[in-house]
LOBA-700388 format. One record per residue (C-alpha): x, z, y; residue in three letters. Coordinates in Angstrom, 2 decimals, decimal comma. Example, Ala and Ser with C-alpha at 12.3 -4.5 7.8 and 13.67 -1.06 7.14 Angstrom:
% LOBA-700388
<loro <12,30 7,80 -4,50> Ala> <loro <13,67 7,14 -1,06> Ser> 
This chain:
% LOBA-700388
<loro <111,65 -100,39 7,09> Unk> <loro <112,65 -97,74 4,29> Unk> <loro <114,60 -94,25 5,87> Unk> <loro <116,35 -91,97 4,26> Unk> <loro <117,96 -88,73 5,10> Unk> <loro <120,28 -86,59 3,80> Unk> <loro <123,02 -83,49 5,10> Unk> <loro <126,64 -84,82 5,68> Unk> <loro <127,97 -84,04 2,54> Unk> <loro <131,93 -83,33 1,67> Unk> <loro <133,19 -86,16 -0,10> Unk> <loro <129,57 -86,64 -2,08> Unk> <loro <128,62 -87,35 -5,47> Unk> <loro <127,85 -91,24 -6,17> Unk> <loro <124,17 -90,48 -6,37> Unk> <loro <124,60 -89,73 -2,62> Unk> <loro <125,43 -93,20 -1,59> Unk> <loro <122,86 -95,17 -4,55> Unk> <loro <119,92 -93,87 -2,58> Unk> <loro <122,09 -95,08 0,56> Unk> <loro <122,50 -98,39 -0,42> Unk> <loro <118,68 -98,62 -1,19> Unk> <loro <117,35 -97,72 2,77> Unk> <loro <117,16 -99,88 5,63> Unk> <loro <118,10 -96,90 8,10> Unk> <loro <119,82 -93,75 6,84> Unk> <loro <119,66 -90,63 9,30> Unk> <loro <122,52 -87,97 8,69> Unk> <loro <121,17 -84,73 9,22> Unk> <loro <123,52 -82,76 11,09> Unk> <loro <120,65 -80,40 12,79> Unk> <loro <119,84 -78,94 9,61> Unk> <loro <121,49 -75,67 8,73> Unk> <loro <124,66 -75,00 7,13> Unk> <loro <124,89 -73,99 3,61> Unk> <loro <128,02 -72,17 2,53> Unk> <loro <129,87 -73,15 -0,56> Unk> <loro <127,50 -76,11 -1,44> Unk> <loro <128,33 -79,24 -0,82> Unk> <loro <128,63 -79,82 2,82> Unk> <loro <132,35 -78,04 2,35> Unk> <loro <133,43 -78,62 -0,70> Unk> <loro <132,97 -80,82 -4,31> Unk> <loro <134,37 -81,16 -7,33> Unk> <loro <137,04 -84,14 -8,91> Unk> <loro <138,15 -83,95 -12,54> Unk> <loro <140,77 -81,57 -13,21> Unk> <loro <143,72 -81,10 -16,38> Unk> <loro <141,12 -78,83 -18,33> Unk> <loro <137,52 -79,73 -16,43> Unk> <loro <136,09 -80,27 -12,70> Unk> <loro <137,36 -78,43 -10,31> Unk> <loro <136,54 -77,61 -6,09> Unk> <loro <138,23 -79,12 -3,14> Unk> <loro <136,90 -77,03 -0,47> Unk> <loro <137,50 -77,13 3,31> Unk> <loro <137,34 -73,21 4,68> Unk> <loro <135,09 -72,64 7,95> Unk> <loro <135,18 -70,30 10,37> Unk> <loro <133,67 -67,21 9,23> Unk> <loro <130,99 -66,91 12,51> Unk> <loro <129,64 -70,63 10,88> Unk> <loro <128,42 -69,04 7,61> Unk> <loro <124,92 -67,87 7,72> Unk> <loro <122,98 -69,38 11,37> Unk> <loro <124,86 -72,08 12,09> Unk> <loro <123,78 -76,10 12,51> Unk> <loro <125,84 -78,04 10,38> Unk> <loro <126,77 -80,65 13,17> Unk> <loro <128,52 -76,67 14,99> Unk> <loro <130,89 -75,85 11,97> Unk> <loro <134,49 -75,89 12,82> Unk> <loro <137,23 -75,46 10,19> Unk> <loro <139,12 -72,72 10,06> Unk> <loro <142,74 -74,34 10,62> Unk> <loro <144,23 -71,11 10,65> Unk> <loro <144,86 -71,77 7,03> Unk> <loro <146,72 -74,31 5,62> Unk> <loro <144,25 -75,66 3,74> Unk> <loro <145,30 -79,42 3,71> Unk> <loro <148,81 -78,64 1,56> Unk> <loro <146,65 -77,44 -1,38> Unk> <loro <143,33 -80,19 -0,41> Unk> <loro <145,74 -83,40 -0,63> Unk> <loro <148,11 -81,33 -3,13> Unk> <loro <145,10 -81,05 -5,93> Unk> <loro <144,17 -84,71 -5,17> Unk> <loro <147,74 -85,56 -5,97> Unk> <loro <147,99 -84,07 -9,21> Unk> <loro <145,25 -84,79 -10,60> Unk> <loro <144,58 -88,57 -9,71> Unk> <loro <148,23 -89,45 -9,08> Unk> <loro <148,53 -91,35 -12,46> Unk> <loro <144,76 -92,99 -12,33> Unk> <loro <145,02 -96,46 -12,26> Unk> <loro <143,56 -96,85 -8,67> Unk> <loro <145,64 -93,76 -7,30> Unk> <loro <148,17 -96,36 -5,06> Unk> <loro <144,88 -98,52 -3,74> Unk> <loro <143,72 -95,38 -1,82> Unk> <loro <146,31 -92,87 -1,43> Unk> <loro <147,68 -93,67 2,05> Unk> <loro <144,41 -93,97 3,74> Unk> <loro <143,35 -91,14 2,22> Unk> <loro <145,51 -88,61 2,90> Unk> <loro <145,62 -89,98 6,50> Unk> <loro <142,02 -89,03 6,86> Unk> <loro <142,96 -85,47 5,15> Unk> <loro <145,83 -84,92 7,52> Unk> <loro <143,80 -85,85 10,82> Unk> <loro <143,27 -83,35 13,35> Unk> <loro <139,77 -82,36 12,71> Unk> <loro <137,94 -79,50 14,24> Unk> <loro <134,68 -80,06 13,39> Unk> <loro <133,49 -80,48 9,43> Unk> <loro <130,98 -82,74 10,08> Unk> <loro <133,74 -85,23 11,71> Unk> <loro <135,80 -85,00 8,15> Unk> <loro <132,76 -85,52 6,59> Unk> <loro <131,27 -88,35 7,67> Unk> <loro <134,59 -89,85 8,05> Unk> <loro <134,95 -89,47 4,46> Unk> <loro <131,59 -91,05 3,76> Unk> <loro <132,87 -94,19 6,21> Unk> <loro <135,23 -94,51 3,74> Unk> <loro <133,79 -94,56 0,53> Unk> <loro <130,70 -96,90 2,37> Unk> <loro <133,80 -99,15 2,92> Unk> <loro <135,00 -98,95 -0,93> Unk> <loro <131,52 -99,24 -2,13> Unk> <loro <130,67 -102,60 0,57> Unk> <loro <127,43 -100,33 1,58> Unk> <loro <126,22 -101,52 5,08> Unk> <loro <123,30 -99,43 5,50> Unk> <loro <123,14 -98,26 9,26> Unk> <loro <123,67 -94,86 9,68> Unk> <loro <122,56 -92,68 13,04> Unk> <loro <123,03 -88,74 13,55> Unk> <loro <119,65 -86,66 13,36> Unk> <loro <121,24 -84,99 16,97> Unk> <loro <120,97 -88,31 18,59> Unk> <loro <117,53 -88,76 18,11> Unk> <loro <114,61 -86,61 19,41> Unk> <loro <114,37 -83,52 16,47> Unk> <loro <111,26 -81,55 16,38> Unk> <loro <109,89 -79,00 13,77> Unk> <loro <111,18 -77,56 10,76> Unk> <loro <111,55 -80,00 7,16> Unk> <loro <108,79 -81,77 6,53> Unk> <loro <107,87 -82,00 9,99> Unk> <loro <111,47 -83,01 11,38> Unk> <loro <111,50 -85,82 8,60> Unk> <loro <107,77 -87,01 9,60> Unk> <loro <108,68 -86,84 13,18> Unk> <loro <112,39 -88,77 12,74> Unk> <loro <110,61 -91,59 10,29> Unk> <loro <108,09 -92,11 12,86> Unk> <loro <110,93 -92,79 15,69> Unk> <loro <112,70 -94,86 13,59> Unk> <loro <109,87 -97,07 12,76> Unk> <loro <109,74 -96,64 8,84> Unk> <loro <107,41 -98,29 6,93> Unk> <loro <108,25 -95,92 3,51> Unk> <loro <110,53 -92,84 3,62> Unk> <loro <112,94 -92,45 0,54> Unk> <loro <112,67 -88,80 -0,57> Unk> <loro <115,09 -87,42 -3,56> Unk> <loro <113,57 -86,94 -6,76> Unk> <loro <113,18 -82,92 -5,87> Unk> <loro <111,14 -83,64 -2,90> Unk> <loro <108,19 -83,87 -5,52> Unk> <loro <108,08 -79,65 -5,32> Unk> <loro <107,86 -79,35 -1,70> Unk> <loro <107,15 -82,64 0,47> Unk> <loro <103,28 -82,79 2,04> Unk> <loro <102,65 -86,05 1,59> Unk> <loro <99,34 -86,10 3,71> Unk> <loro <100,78 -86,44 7,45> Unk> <loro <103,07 -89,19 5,97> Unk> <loro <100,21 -90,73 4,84> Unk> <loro <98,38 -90,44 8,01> Unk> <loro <101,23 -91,92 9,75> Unk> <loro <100,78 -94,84 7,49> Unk> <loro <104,50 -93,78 5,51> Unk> <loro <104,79 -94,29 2,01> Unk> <loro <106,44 -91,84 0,74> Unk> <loro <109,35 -93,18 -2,60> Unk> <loro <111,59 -90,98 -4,61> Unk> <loro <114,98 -92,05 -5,54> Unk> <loro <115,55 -92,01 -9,43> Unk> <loro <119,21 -91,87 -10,07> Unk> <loro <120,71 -92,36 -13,59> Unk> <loro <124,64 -91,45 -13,45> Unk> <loro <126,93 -94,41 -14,71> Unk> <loro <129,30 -94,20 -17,06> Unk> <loro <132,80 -95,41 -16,72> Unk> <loro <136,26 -94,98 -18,42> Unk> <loro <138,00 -91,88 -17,03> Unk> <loro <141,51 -92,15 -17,28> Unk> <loro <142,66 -89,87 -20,07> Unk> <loro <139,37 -88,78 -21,16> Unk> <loro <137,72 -88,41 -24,23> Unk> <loro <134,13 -87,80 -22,81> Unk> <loro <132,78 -88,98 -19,71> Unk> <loro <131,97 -86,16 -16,71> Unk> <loro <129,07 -86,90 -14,72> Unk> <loro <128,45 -85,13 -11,07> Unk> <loro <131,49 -85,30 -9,81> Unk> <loro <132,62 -87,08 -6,20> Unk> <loro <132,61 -90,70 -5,76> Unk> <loro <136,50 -90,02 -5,46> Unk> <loro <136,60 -90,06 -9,51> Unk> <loro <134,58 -93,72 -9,58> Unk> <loro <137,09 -95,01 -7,50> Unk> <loro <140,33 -93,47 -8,68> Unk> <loro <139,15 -94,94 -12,23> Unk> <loro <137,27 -97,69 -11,23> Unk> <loro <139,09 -99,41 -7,89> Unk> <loro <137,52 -102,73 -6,71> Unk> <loro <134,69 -102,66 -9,83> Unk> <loro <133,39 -99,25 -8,52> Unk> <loro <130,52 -101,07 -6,69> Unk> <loro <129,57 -102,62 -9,79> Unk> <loro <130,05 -99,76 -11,80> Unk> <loro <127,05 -97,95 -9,19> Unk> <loro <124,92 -100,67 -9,47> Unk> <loro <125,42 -102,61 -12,00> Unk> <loro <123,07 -101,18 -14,50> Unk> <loro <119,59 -102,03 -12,33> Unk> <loro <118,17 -98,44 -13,18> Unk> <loro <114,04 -97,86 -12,59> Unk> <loro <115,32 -96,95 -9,06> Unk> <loro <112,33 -96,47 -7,01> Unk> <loro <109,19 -94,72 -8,41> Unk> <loro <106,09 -94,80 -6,25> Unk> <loro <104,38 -91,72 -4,97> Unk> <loro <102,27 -90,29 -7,65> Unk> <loro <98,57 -90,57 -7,32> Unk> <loro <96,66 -87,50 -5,25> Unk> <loro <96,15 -84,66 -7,70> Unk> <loro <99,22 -86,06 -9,69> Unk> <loro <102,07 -84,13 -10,42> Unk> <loro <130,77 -97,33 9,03> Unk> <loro <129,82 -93,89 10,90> Unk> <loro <126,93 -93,33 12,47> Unk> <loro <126,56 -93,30 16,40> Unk> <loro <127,92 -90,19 16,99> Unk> <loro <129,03 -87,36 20,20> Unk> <loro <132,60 -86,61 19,10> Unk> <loro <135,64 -88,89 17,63> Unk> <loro <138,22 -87,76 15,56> Unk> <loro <141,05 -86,32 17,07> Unk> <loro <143,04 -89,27 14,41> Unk> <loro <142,47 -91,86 12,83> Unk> <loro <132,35 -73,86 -12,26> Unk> <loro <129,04 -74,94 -13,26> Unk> <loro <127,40 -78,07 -11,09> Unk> <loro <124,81 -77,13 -8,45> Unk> <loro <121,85 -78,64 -8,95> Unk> <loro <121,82 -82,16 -6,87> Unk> <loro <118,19 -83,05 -5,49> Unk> <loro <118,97 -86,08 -3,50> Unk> <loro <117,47 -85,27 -0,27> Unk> <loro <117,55 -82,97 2,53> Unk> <loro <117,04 -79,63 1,97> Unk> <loro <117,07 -77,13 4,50> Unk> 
């Protein structure tokens, strides 16, 4: 049994759902806290002159203390006019555009309180593009204990994991030791970013949300992600060496790049 964990992110990057598709359980991890204006409100599609941010506001009480699963959107603003409006212009004349565009702005226009909701509704859907059937289950439905390393220990444990999948970043701060006295291997995910044709593009942007693979890409994004069989899983290096997810709540209806580690960071 492989886990992996990761925060709910807002319509994530496509190394978000590789290391997905590579776990036999994947734990969303709504207890962790919020971070404001990273990715858990907000990414970046391909713009007329260069990425630009969709972002989601939240209240302003959910900024600094707050558990991600707690932070509502501020719908005091009408955020969703400009949100669907900037995914309009800018994807309206990719080839895929028609494919996607009802549901889509369907899941925009929904009645959402909570971000985590839009969230991992928006992950549902791209799991459904991509044919990803990894089972998902909310870290607040399980029994959480300690802080990072220990909360990840402690959830792998639960779940039964044999090997935990760790982003490539977890390298600086992951103890391996108690995983190893728990008899968990401890993996980290190597991603390296496809390339694919984006429409009206002379040179290929990588880092963006798995919305650009499949406005470009359609039915073929799936293979585009995995096609290439990257070195995908590298062991842990040698001591001294360097759907939705069961859930409380339905729906109330139906720059410069941050750096992207891969796992959950707290």
């Amino acid at each position: 049994m492989r886990v992996t964990m990761h925060q709910p992110e807002h319509m994530p990057w496509t190394g978000f759902f590789h290391k997905m598709a590579l776990a036999d359980q994947y734990v969303v991890m709504d207890m962790f806290q919020y971070r404001h204006q990273y990715f858990q409100n907000r990414n970046r599609i391909q713009g007329v002159q260069g990425p630009i941010w969709l972002n989601v506001p939240v209240l302003r009480g959910c900024h600094r203390y707050g558990l991600i699963r707690d932070v509502r959107i501020d719908n005091s603003r009408n955020w969703r006019k400009r949100y669907w409006g900037s995914i309009e212009y800018h994807y309206h004349r990719h080839p895929h555009y028609a494919r996607y565009a009802e549901a889509l702005h369907a899941l925009v226009h929904a009645p959402w309180e909570y971000l985590a909701d839009f969230n991992l509704t928006l992950i549902g859907f791209f799991r459904s593009v991509l044919a990803i059937e990894t089972p998902m289950v909310l870290a607040s439905n399980l029994d959480t204990r300690g802080q990072r390393d220990a909360m990840i220990l402690h959830l792998a444990r639960q779940l039964g994991a044999r090997t935990y999948l760790s982003g490539p970043s977890g390298r600086d701060y992951l103890d391996e030791a108690p995983f190893a006295e728990a008899d968990i291997a401890v993996d980290y995910h190597a991603y390296t970013h496809p390339t694919y044709a984006q429409h009206r593009r002379t040179s290929f942007t990588p880092g963006l949300s798995t919305l650009d693979l499949i406005m470009n890409c359609g039915p073929e994004s799936r293979q585009v992600l995995f096609g290439i069989k990257p070195e995908t899983i590298l062991p842990s290096p040698p001591e001294g060496g360097t759907g939705r997810p069961s859930g409380r709540r339905e729906p109330g209806g139906a720059g410069m790049l941050a750096t992207r580690s891969g796992e959950p960071t707290g």
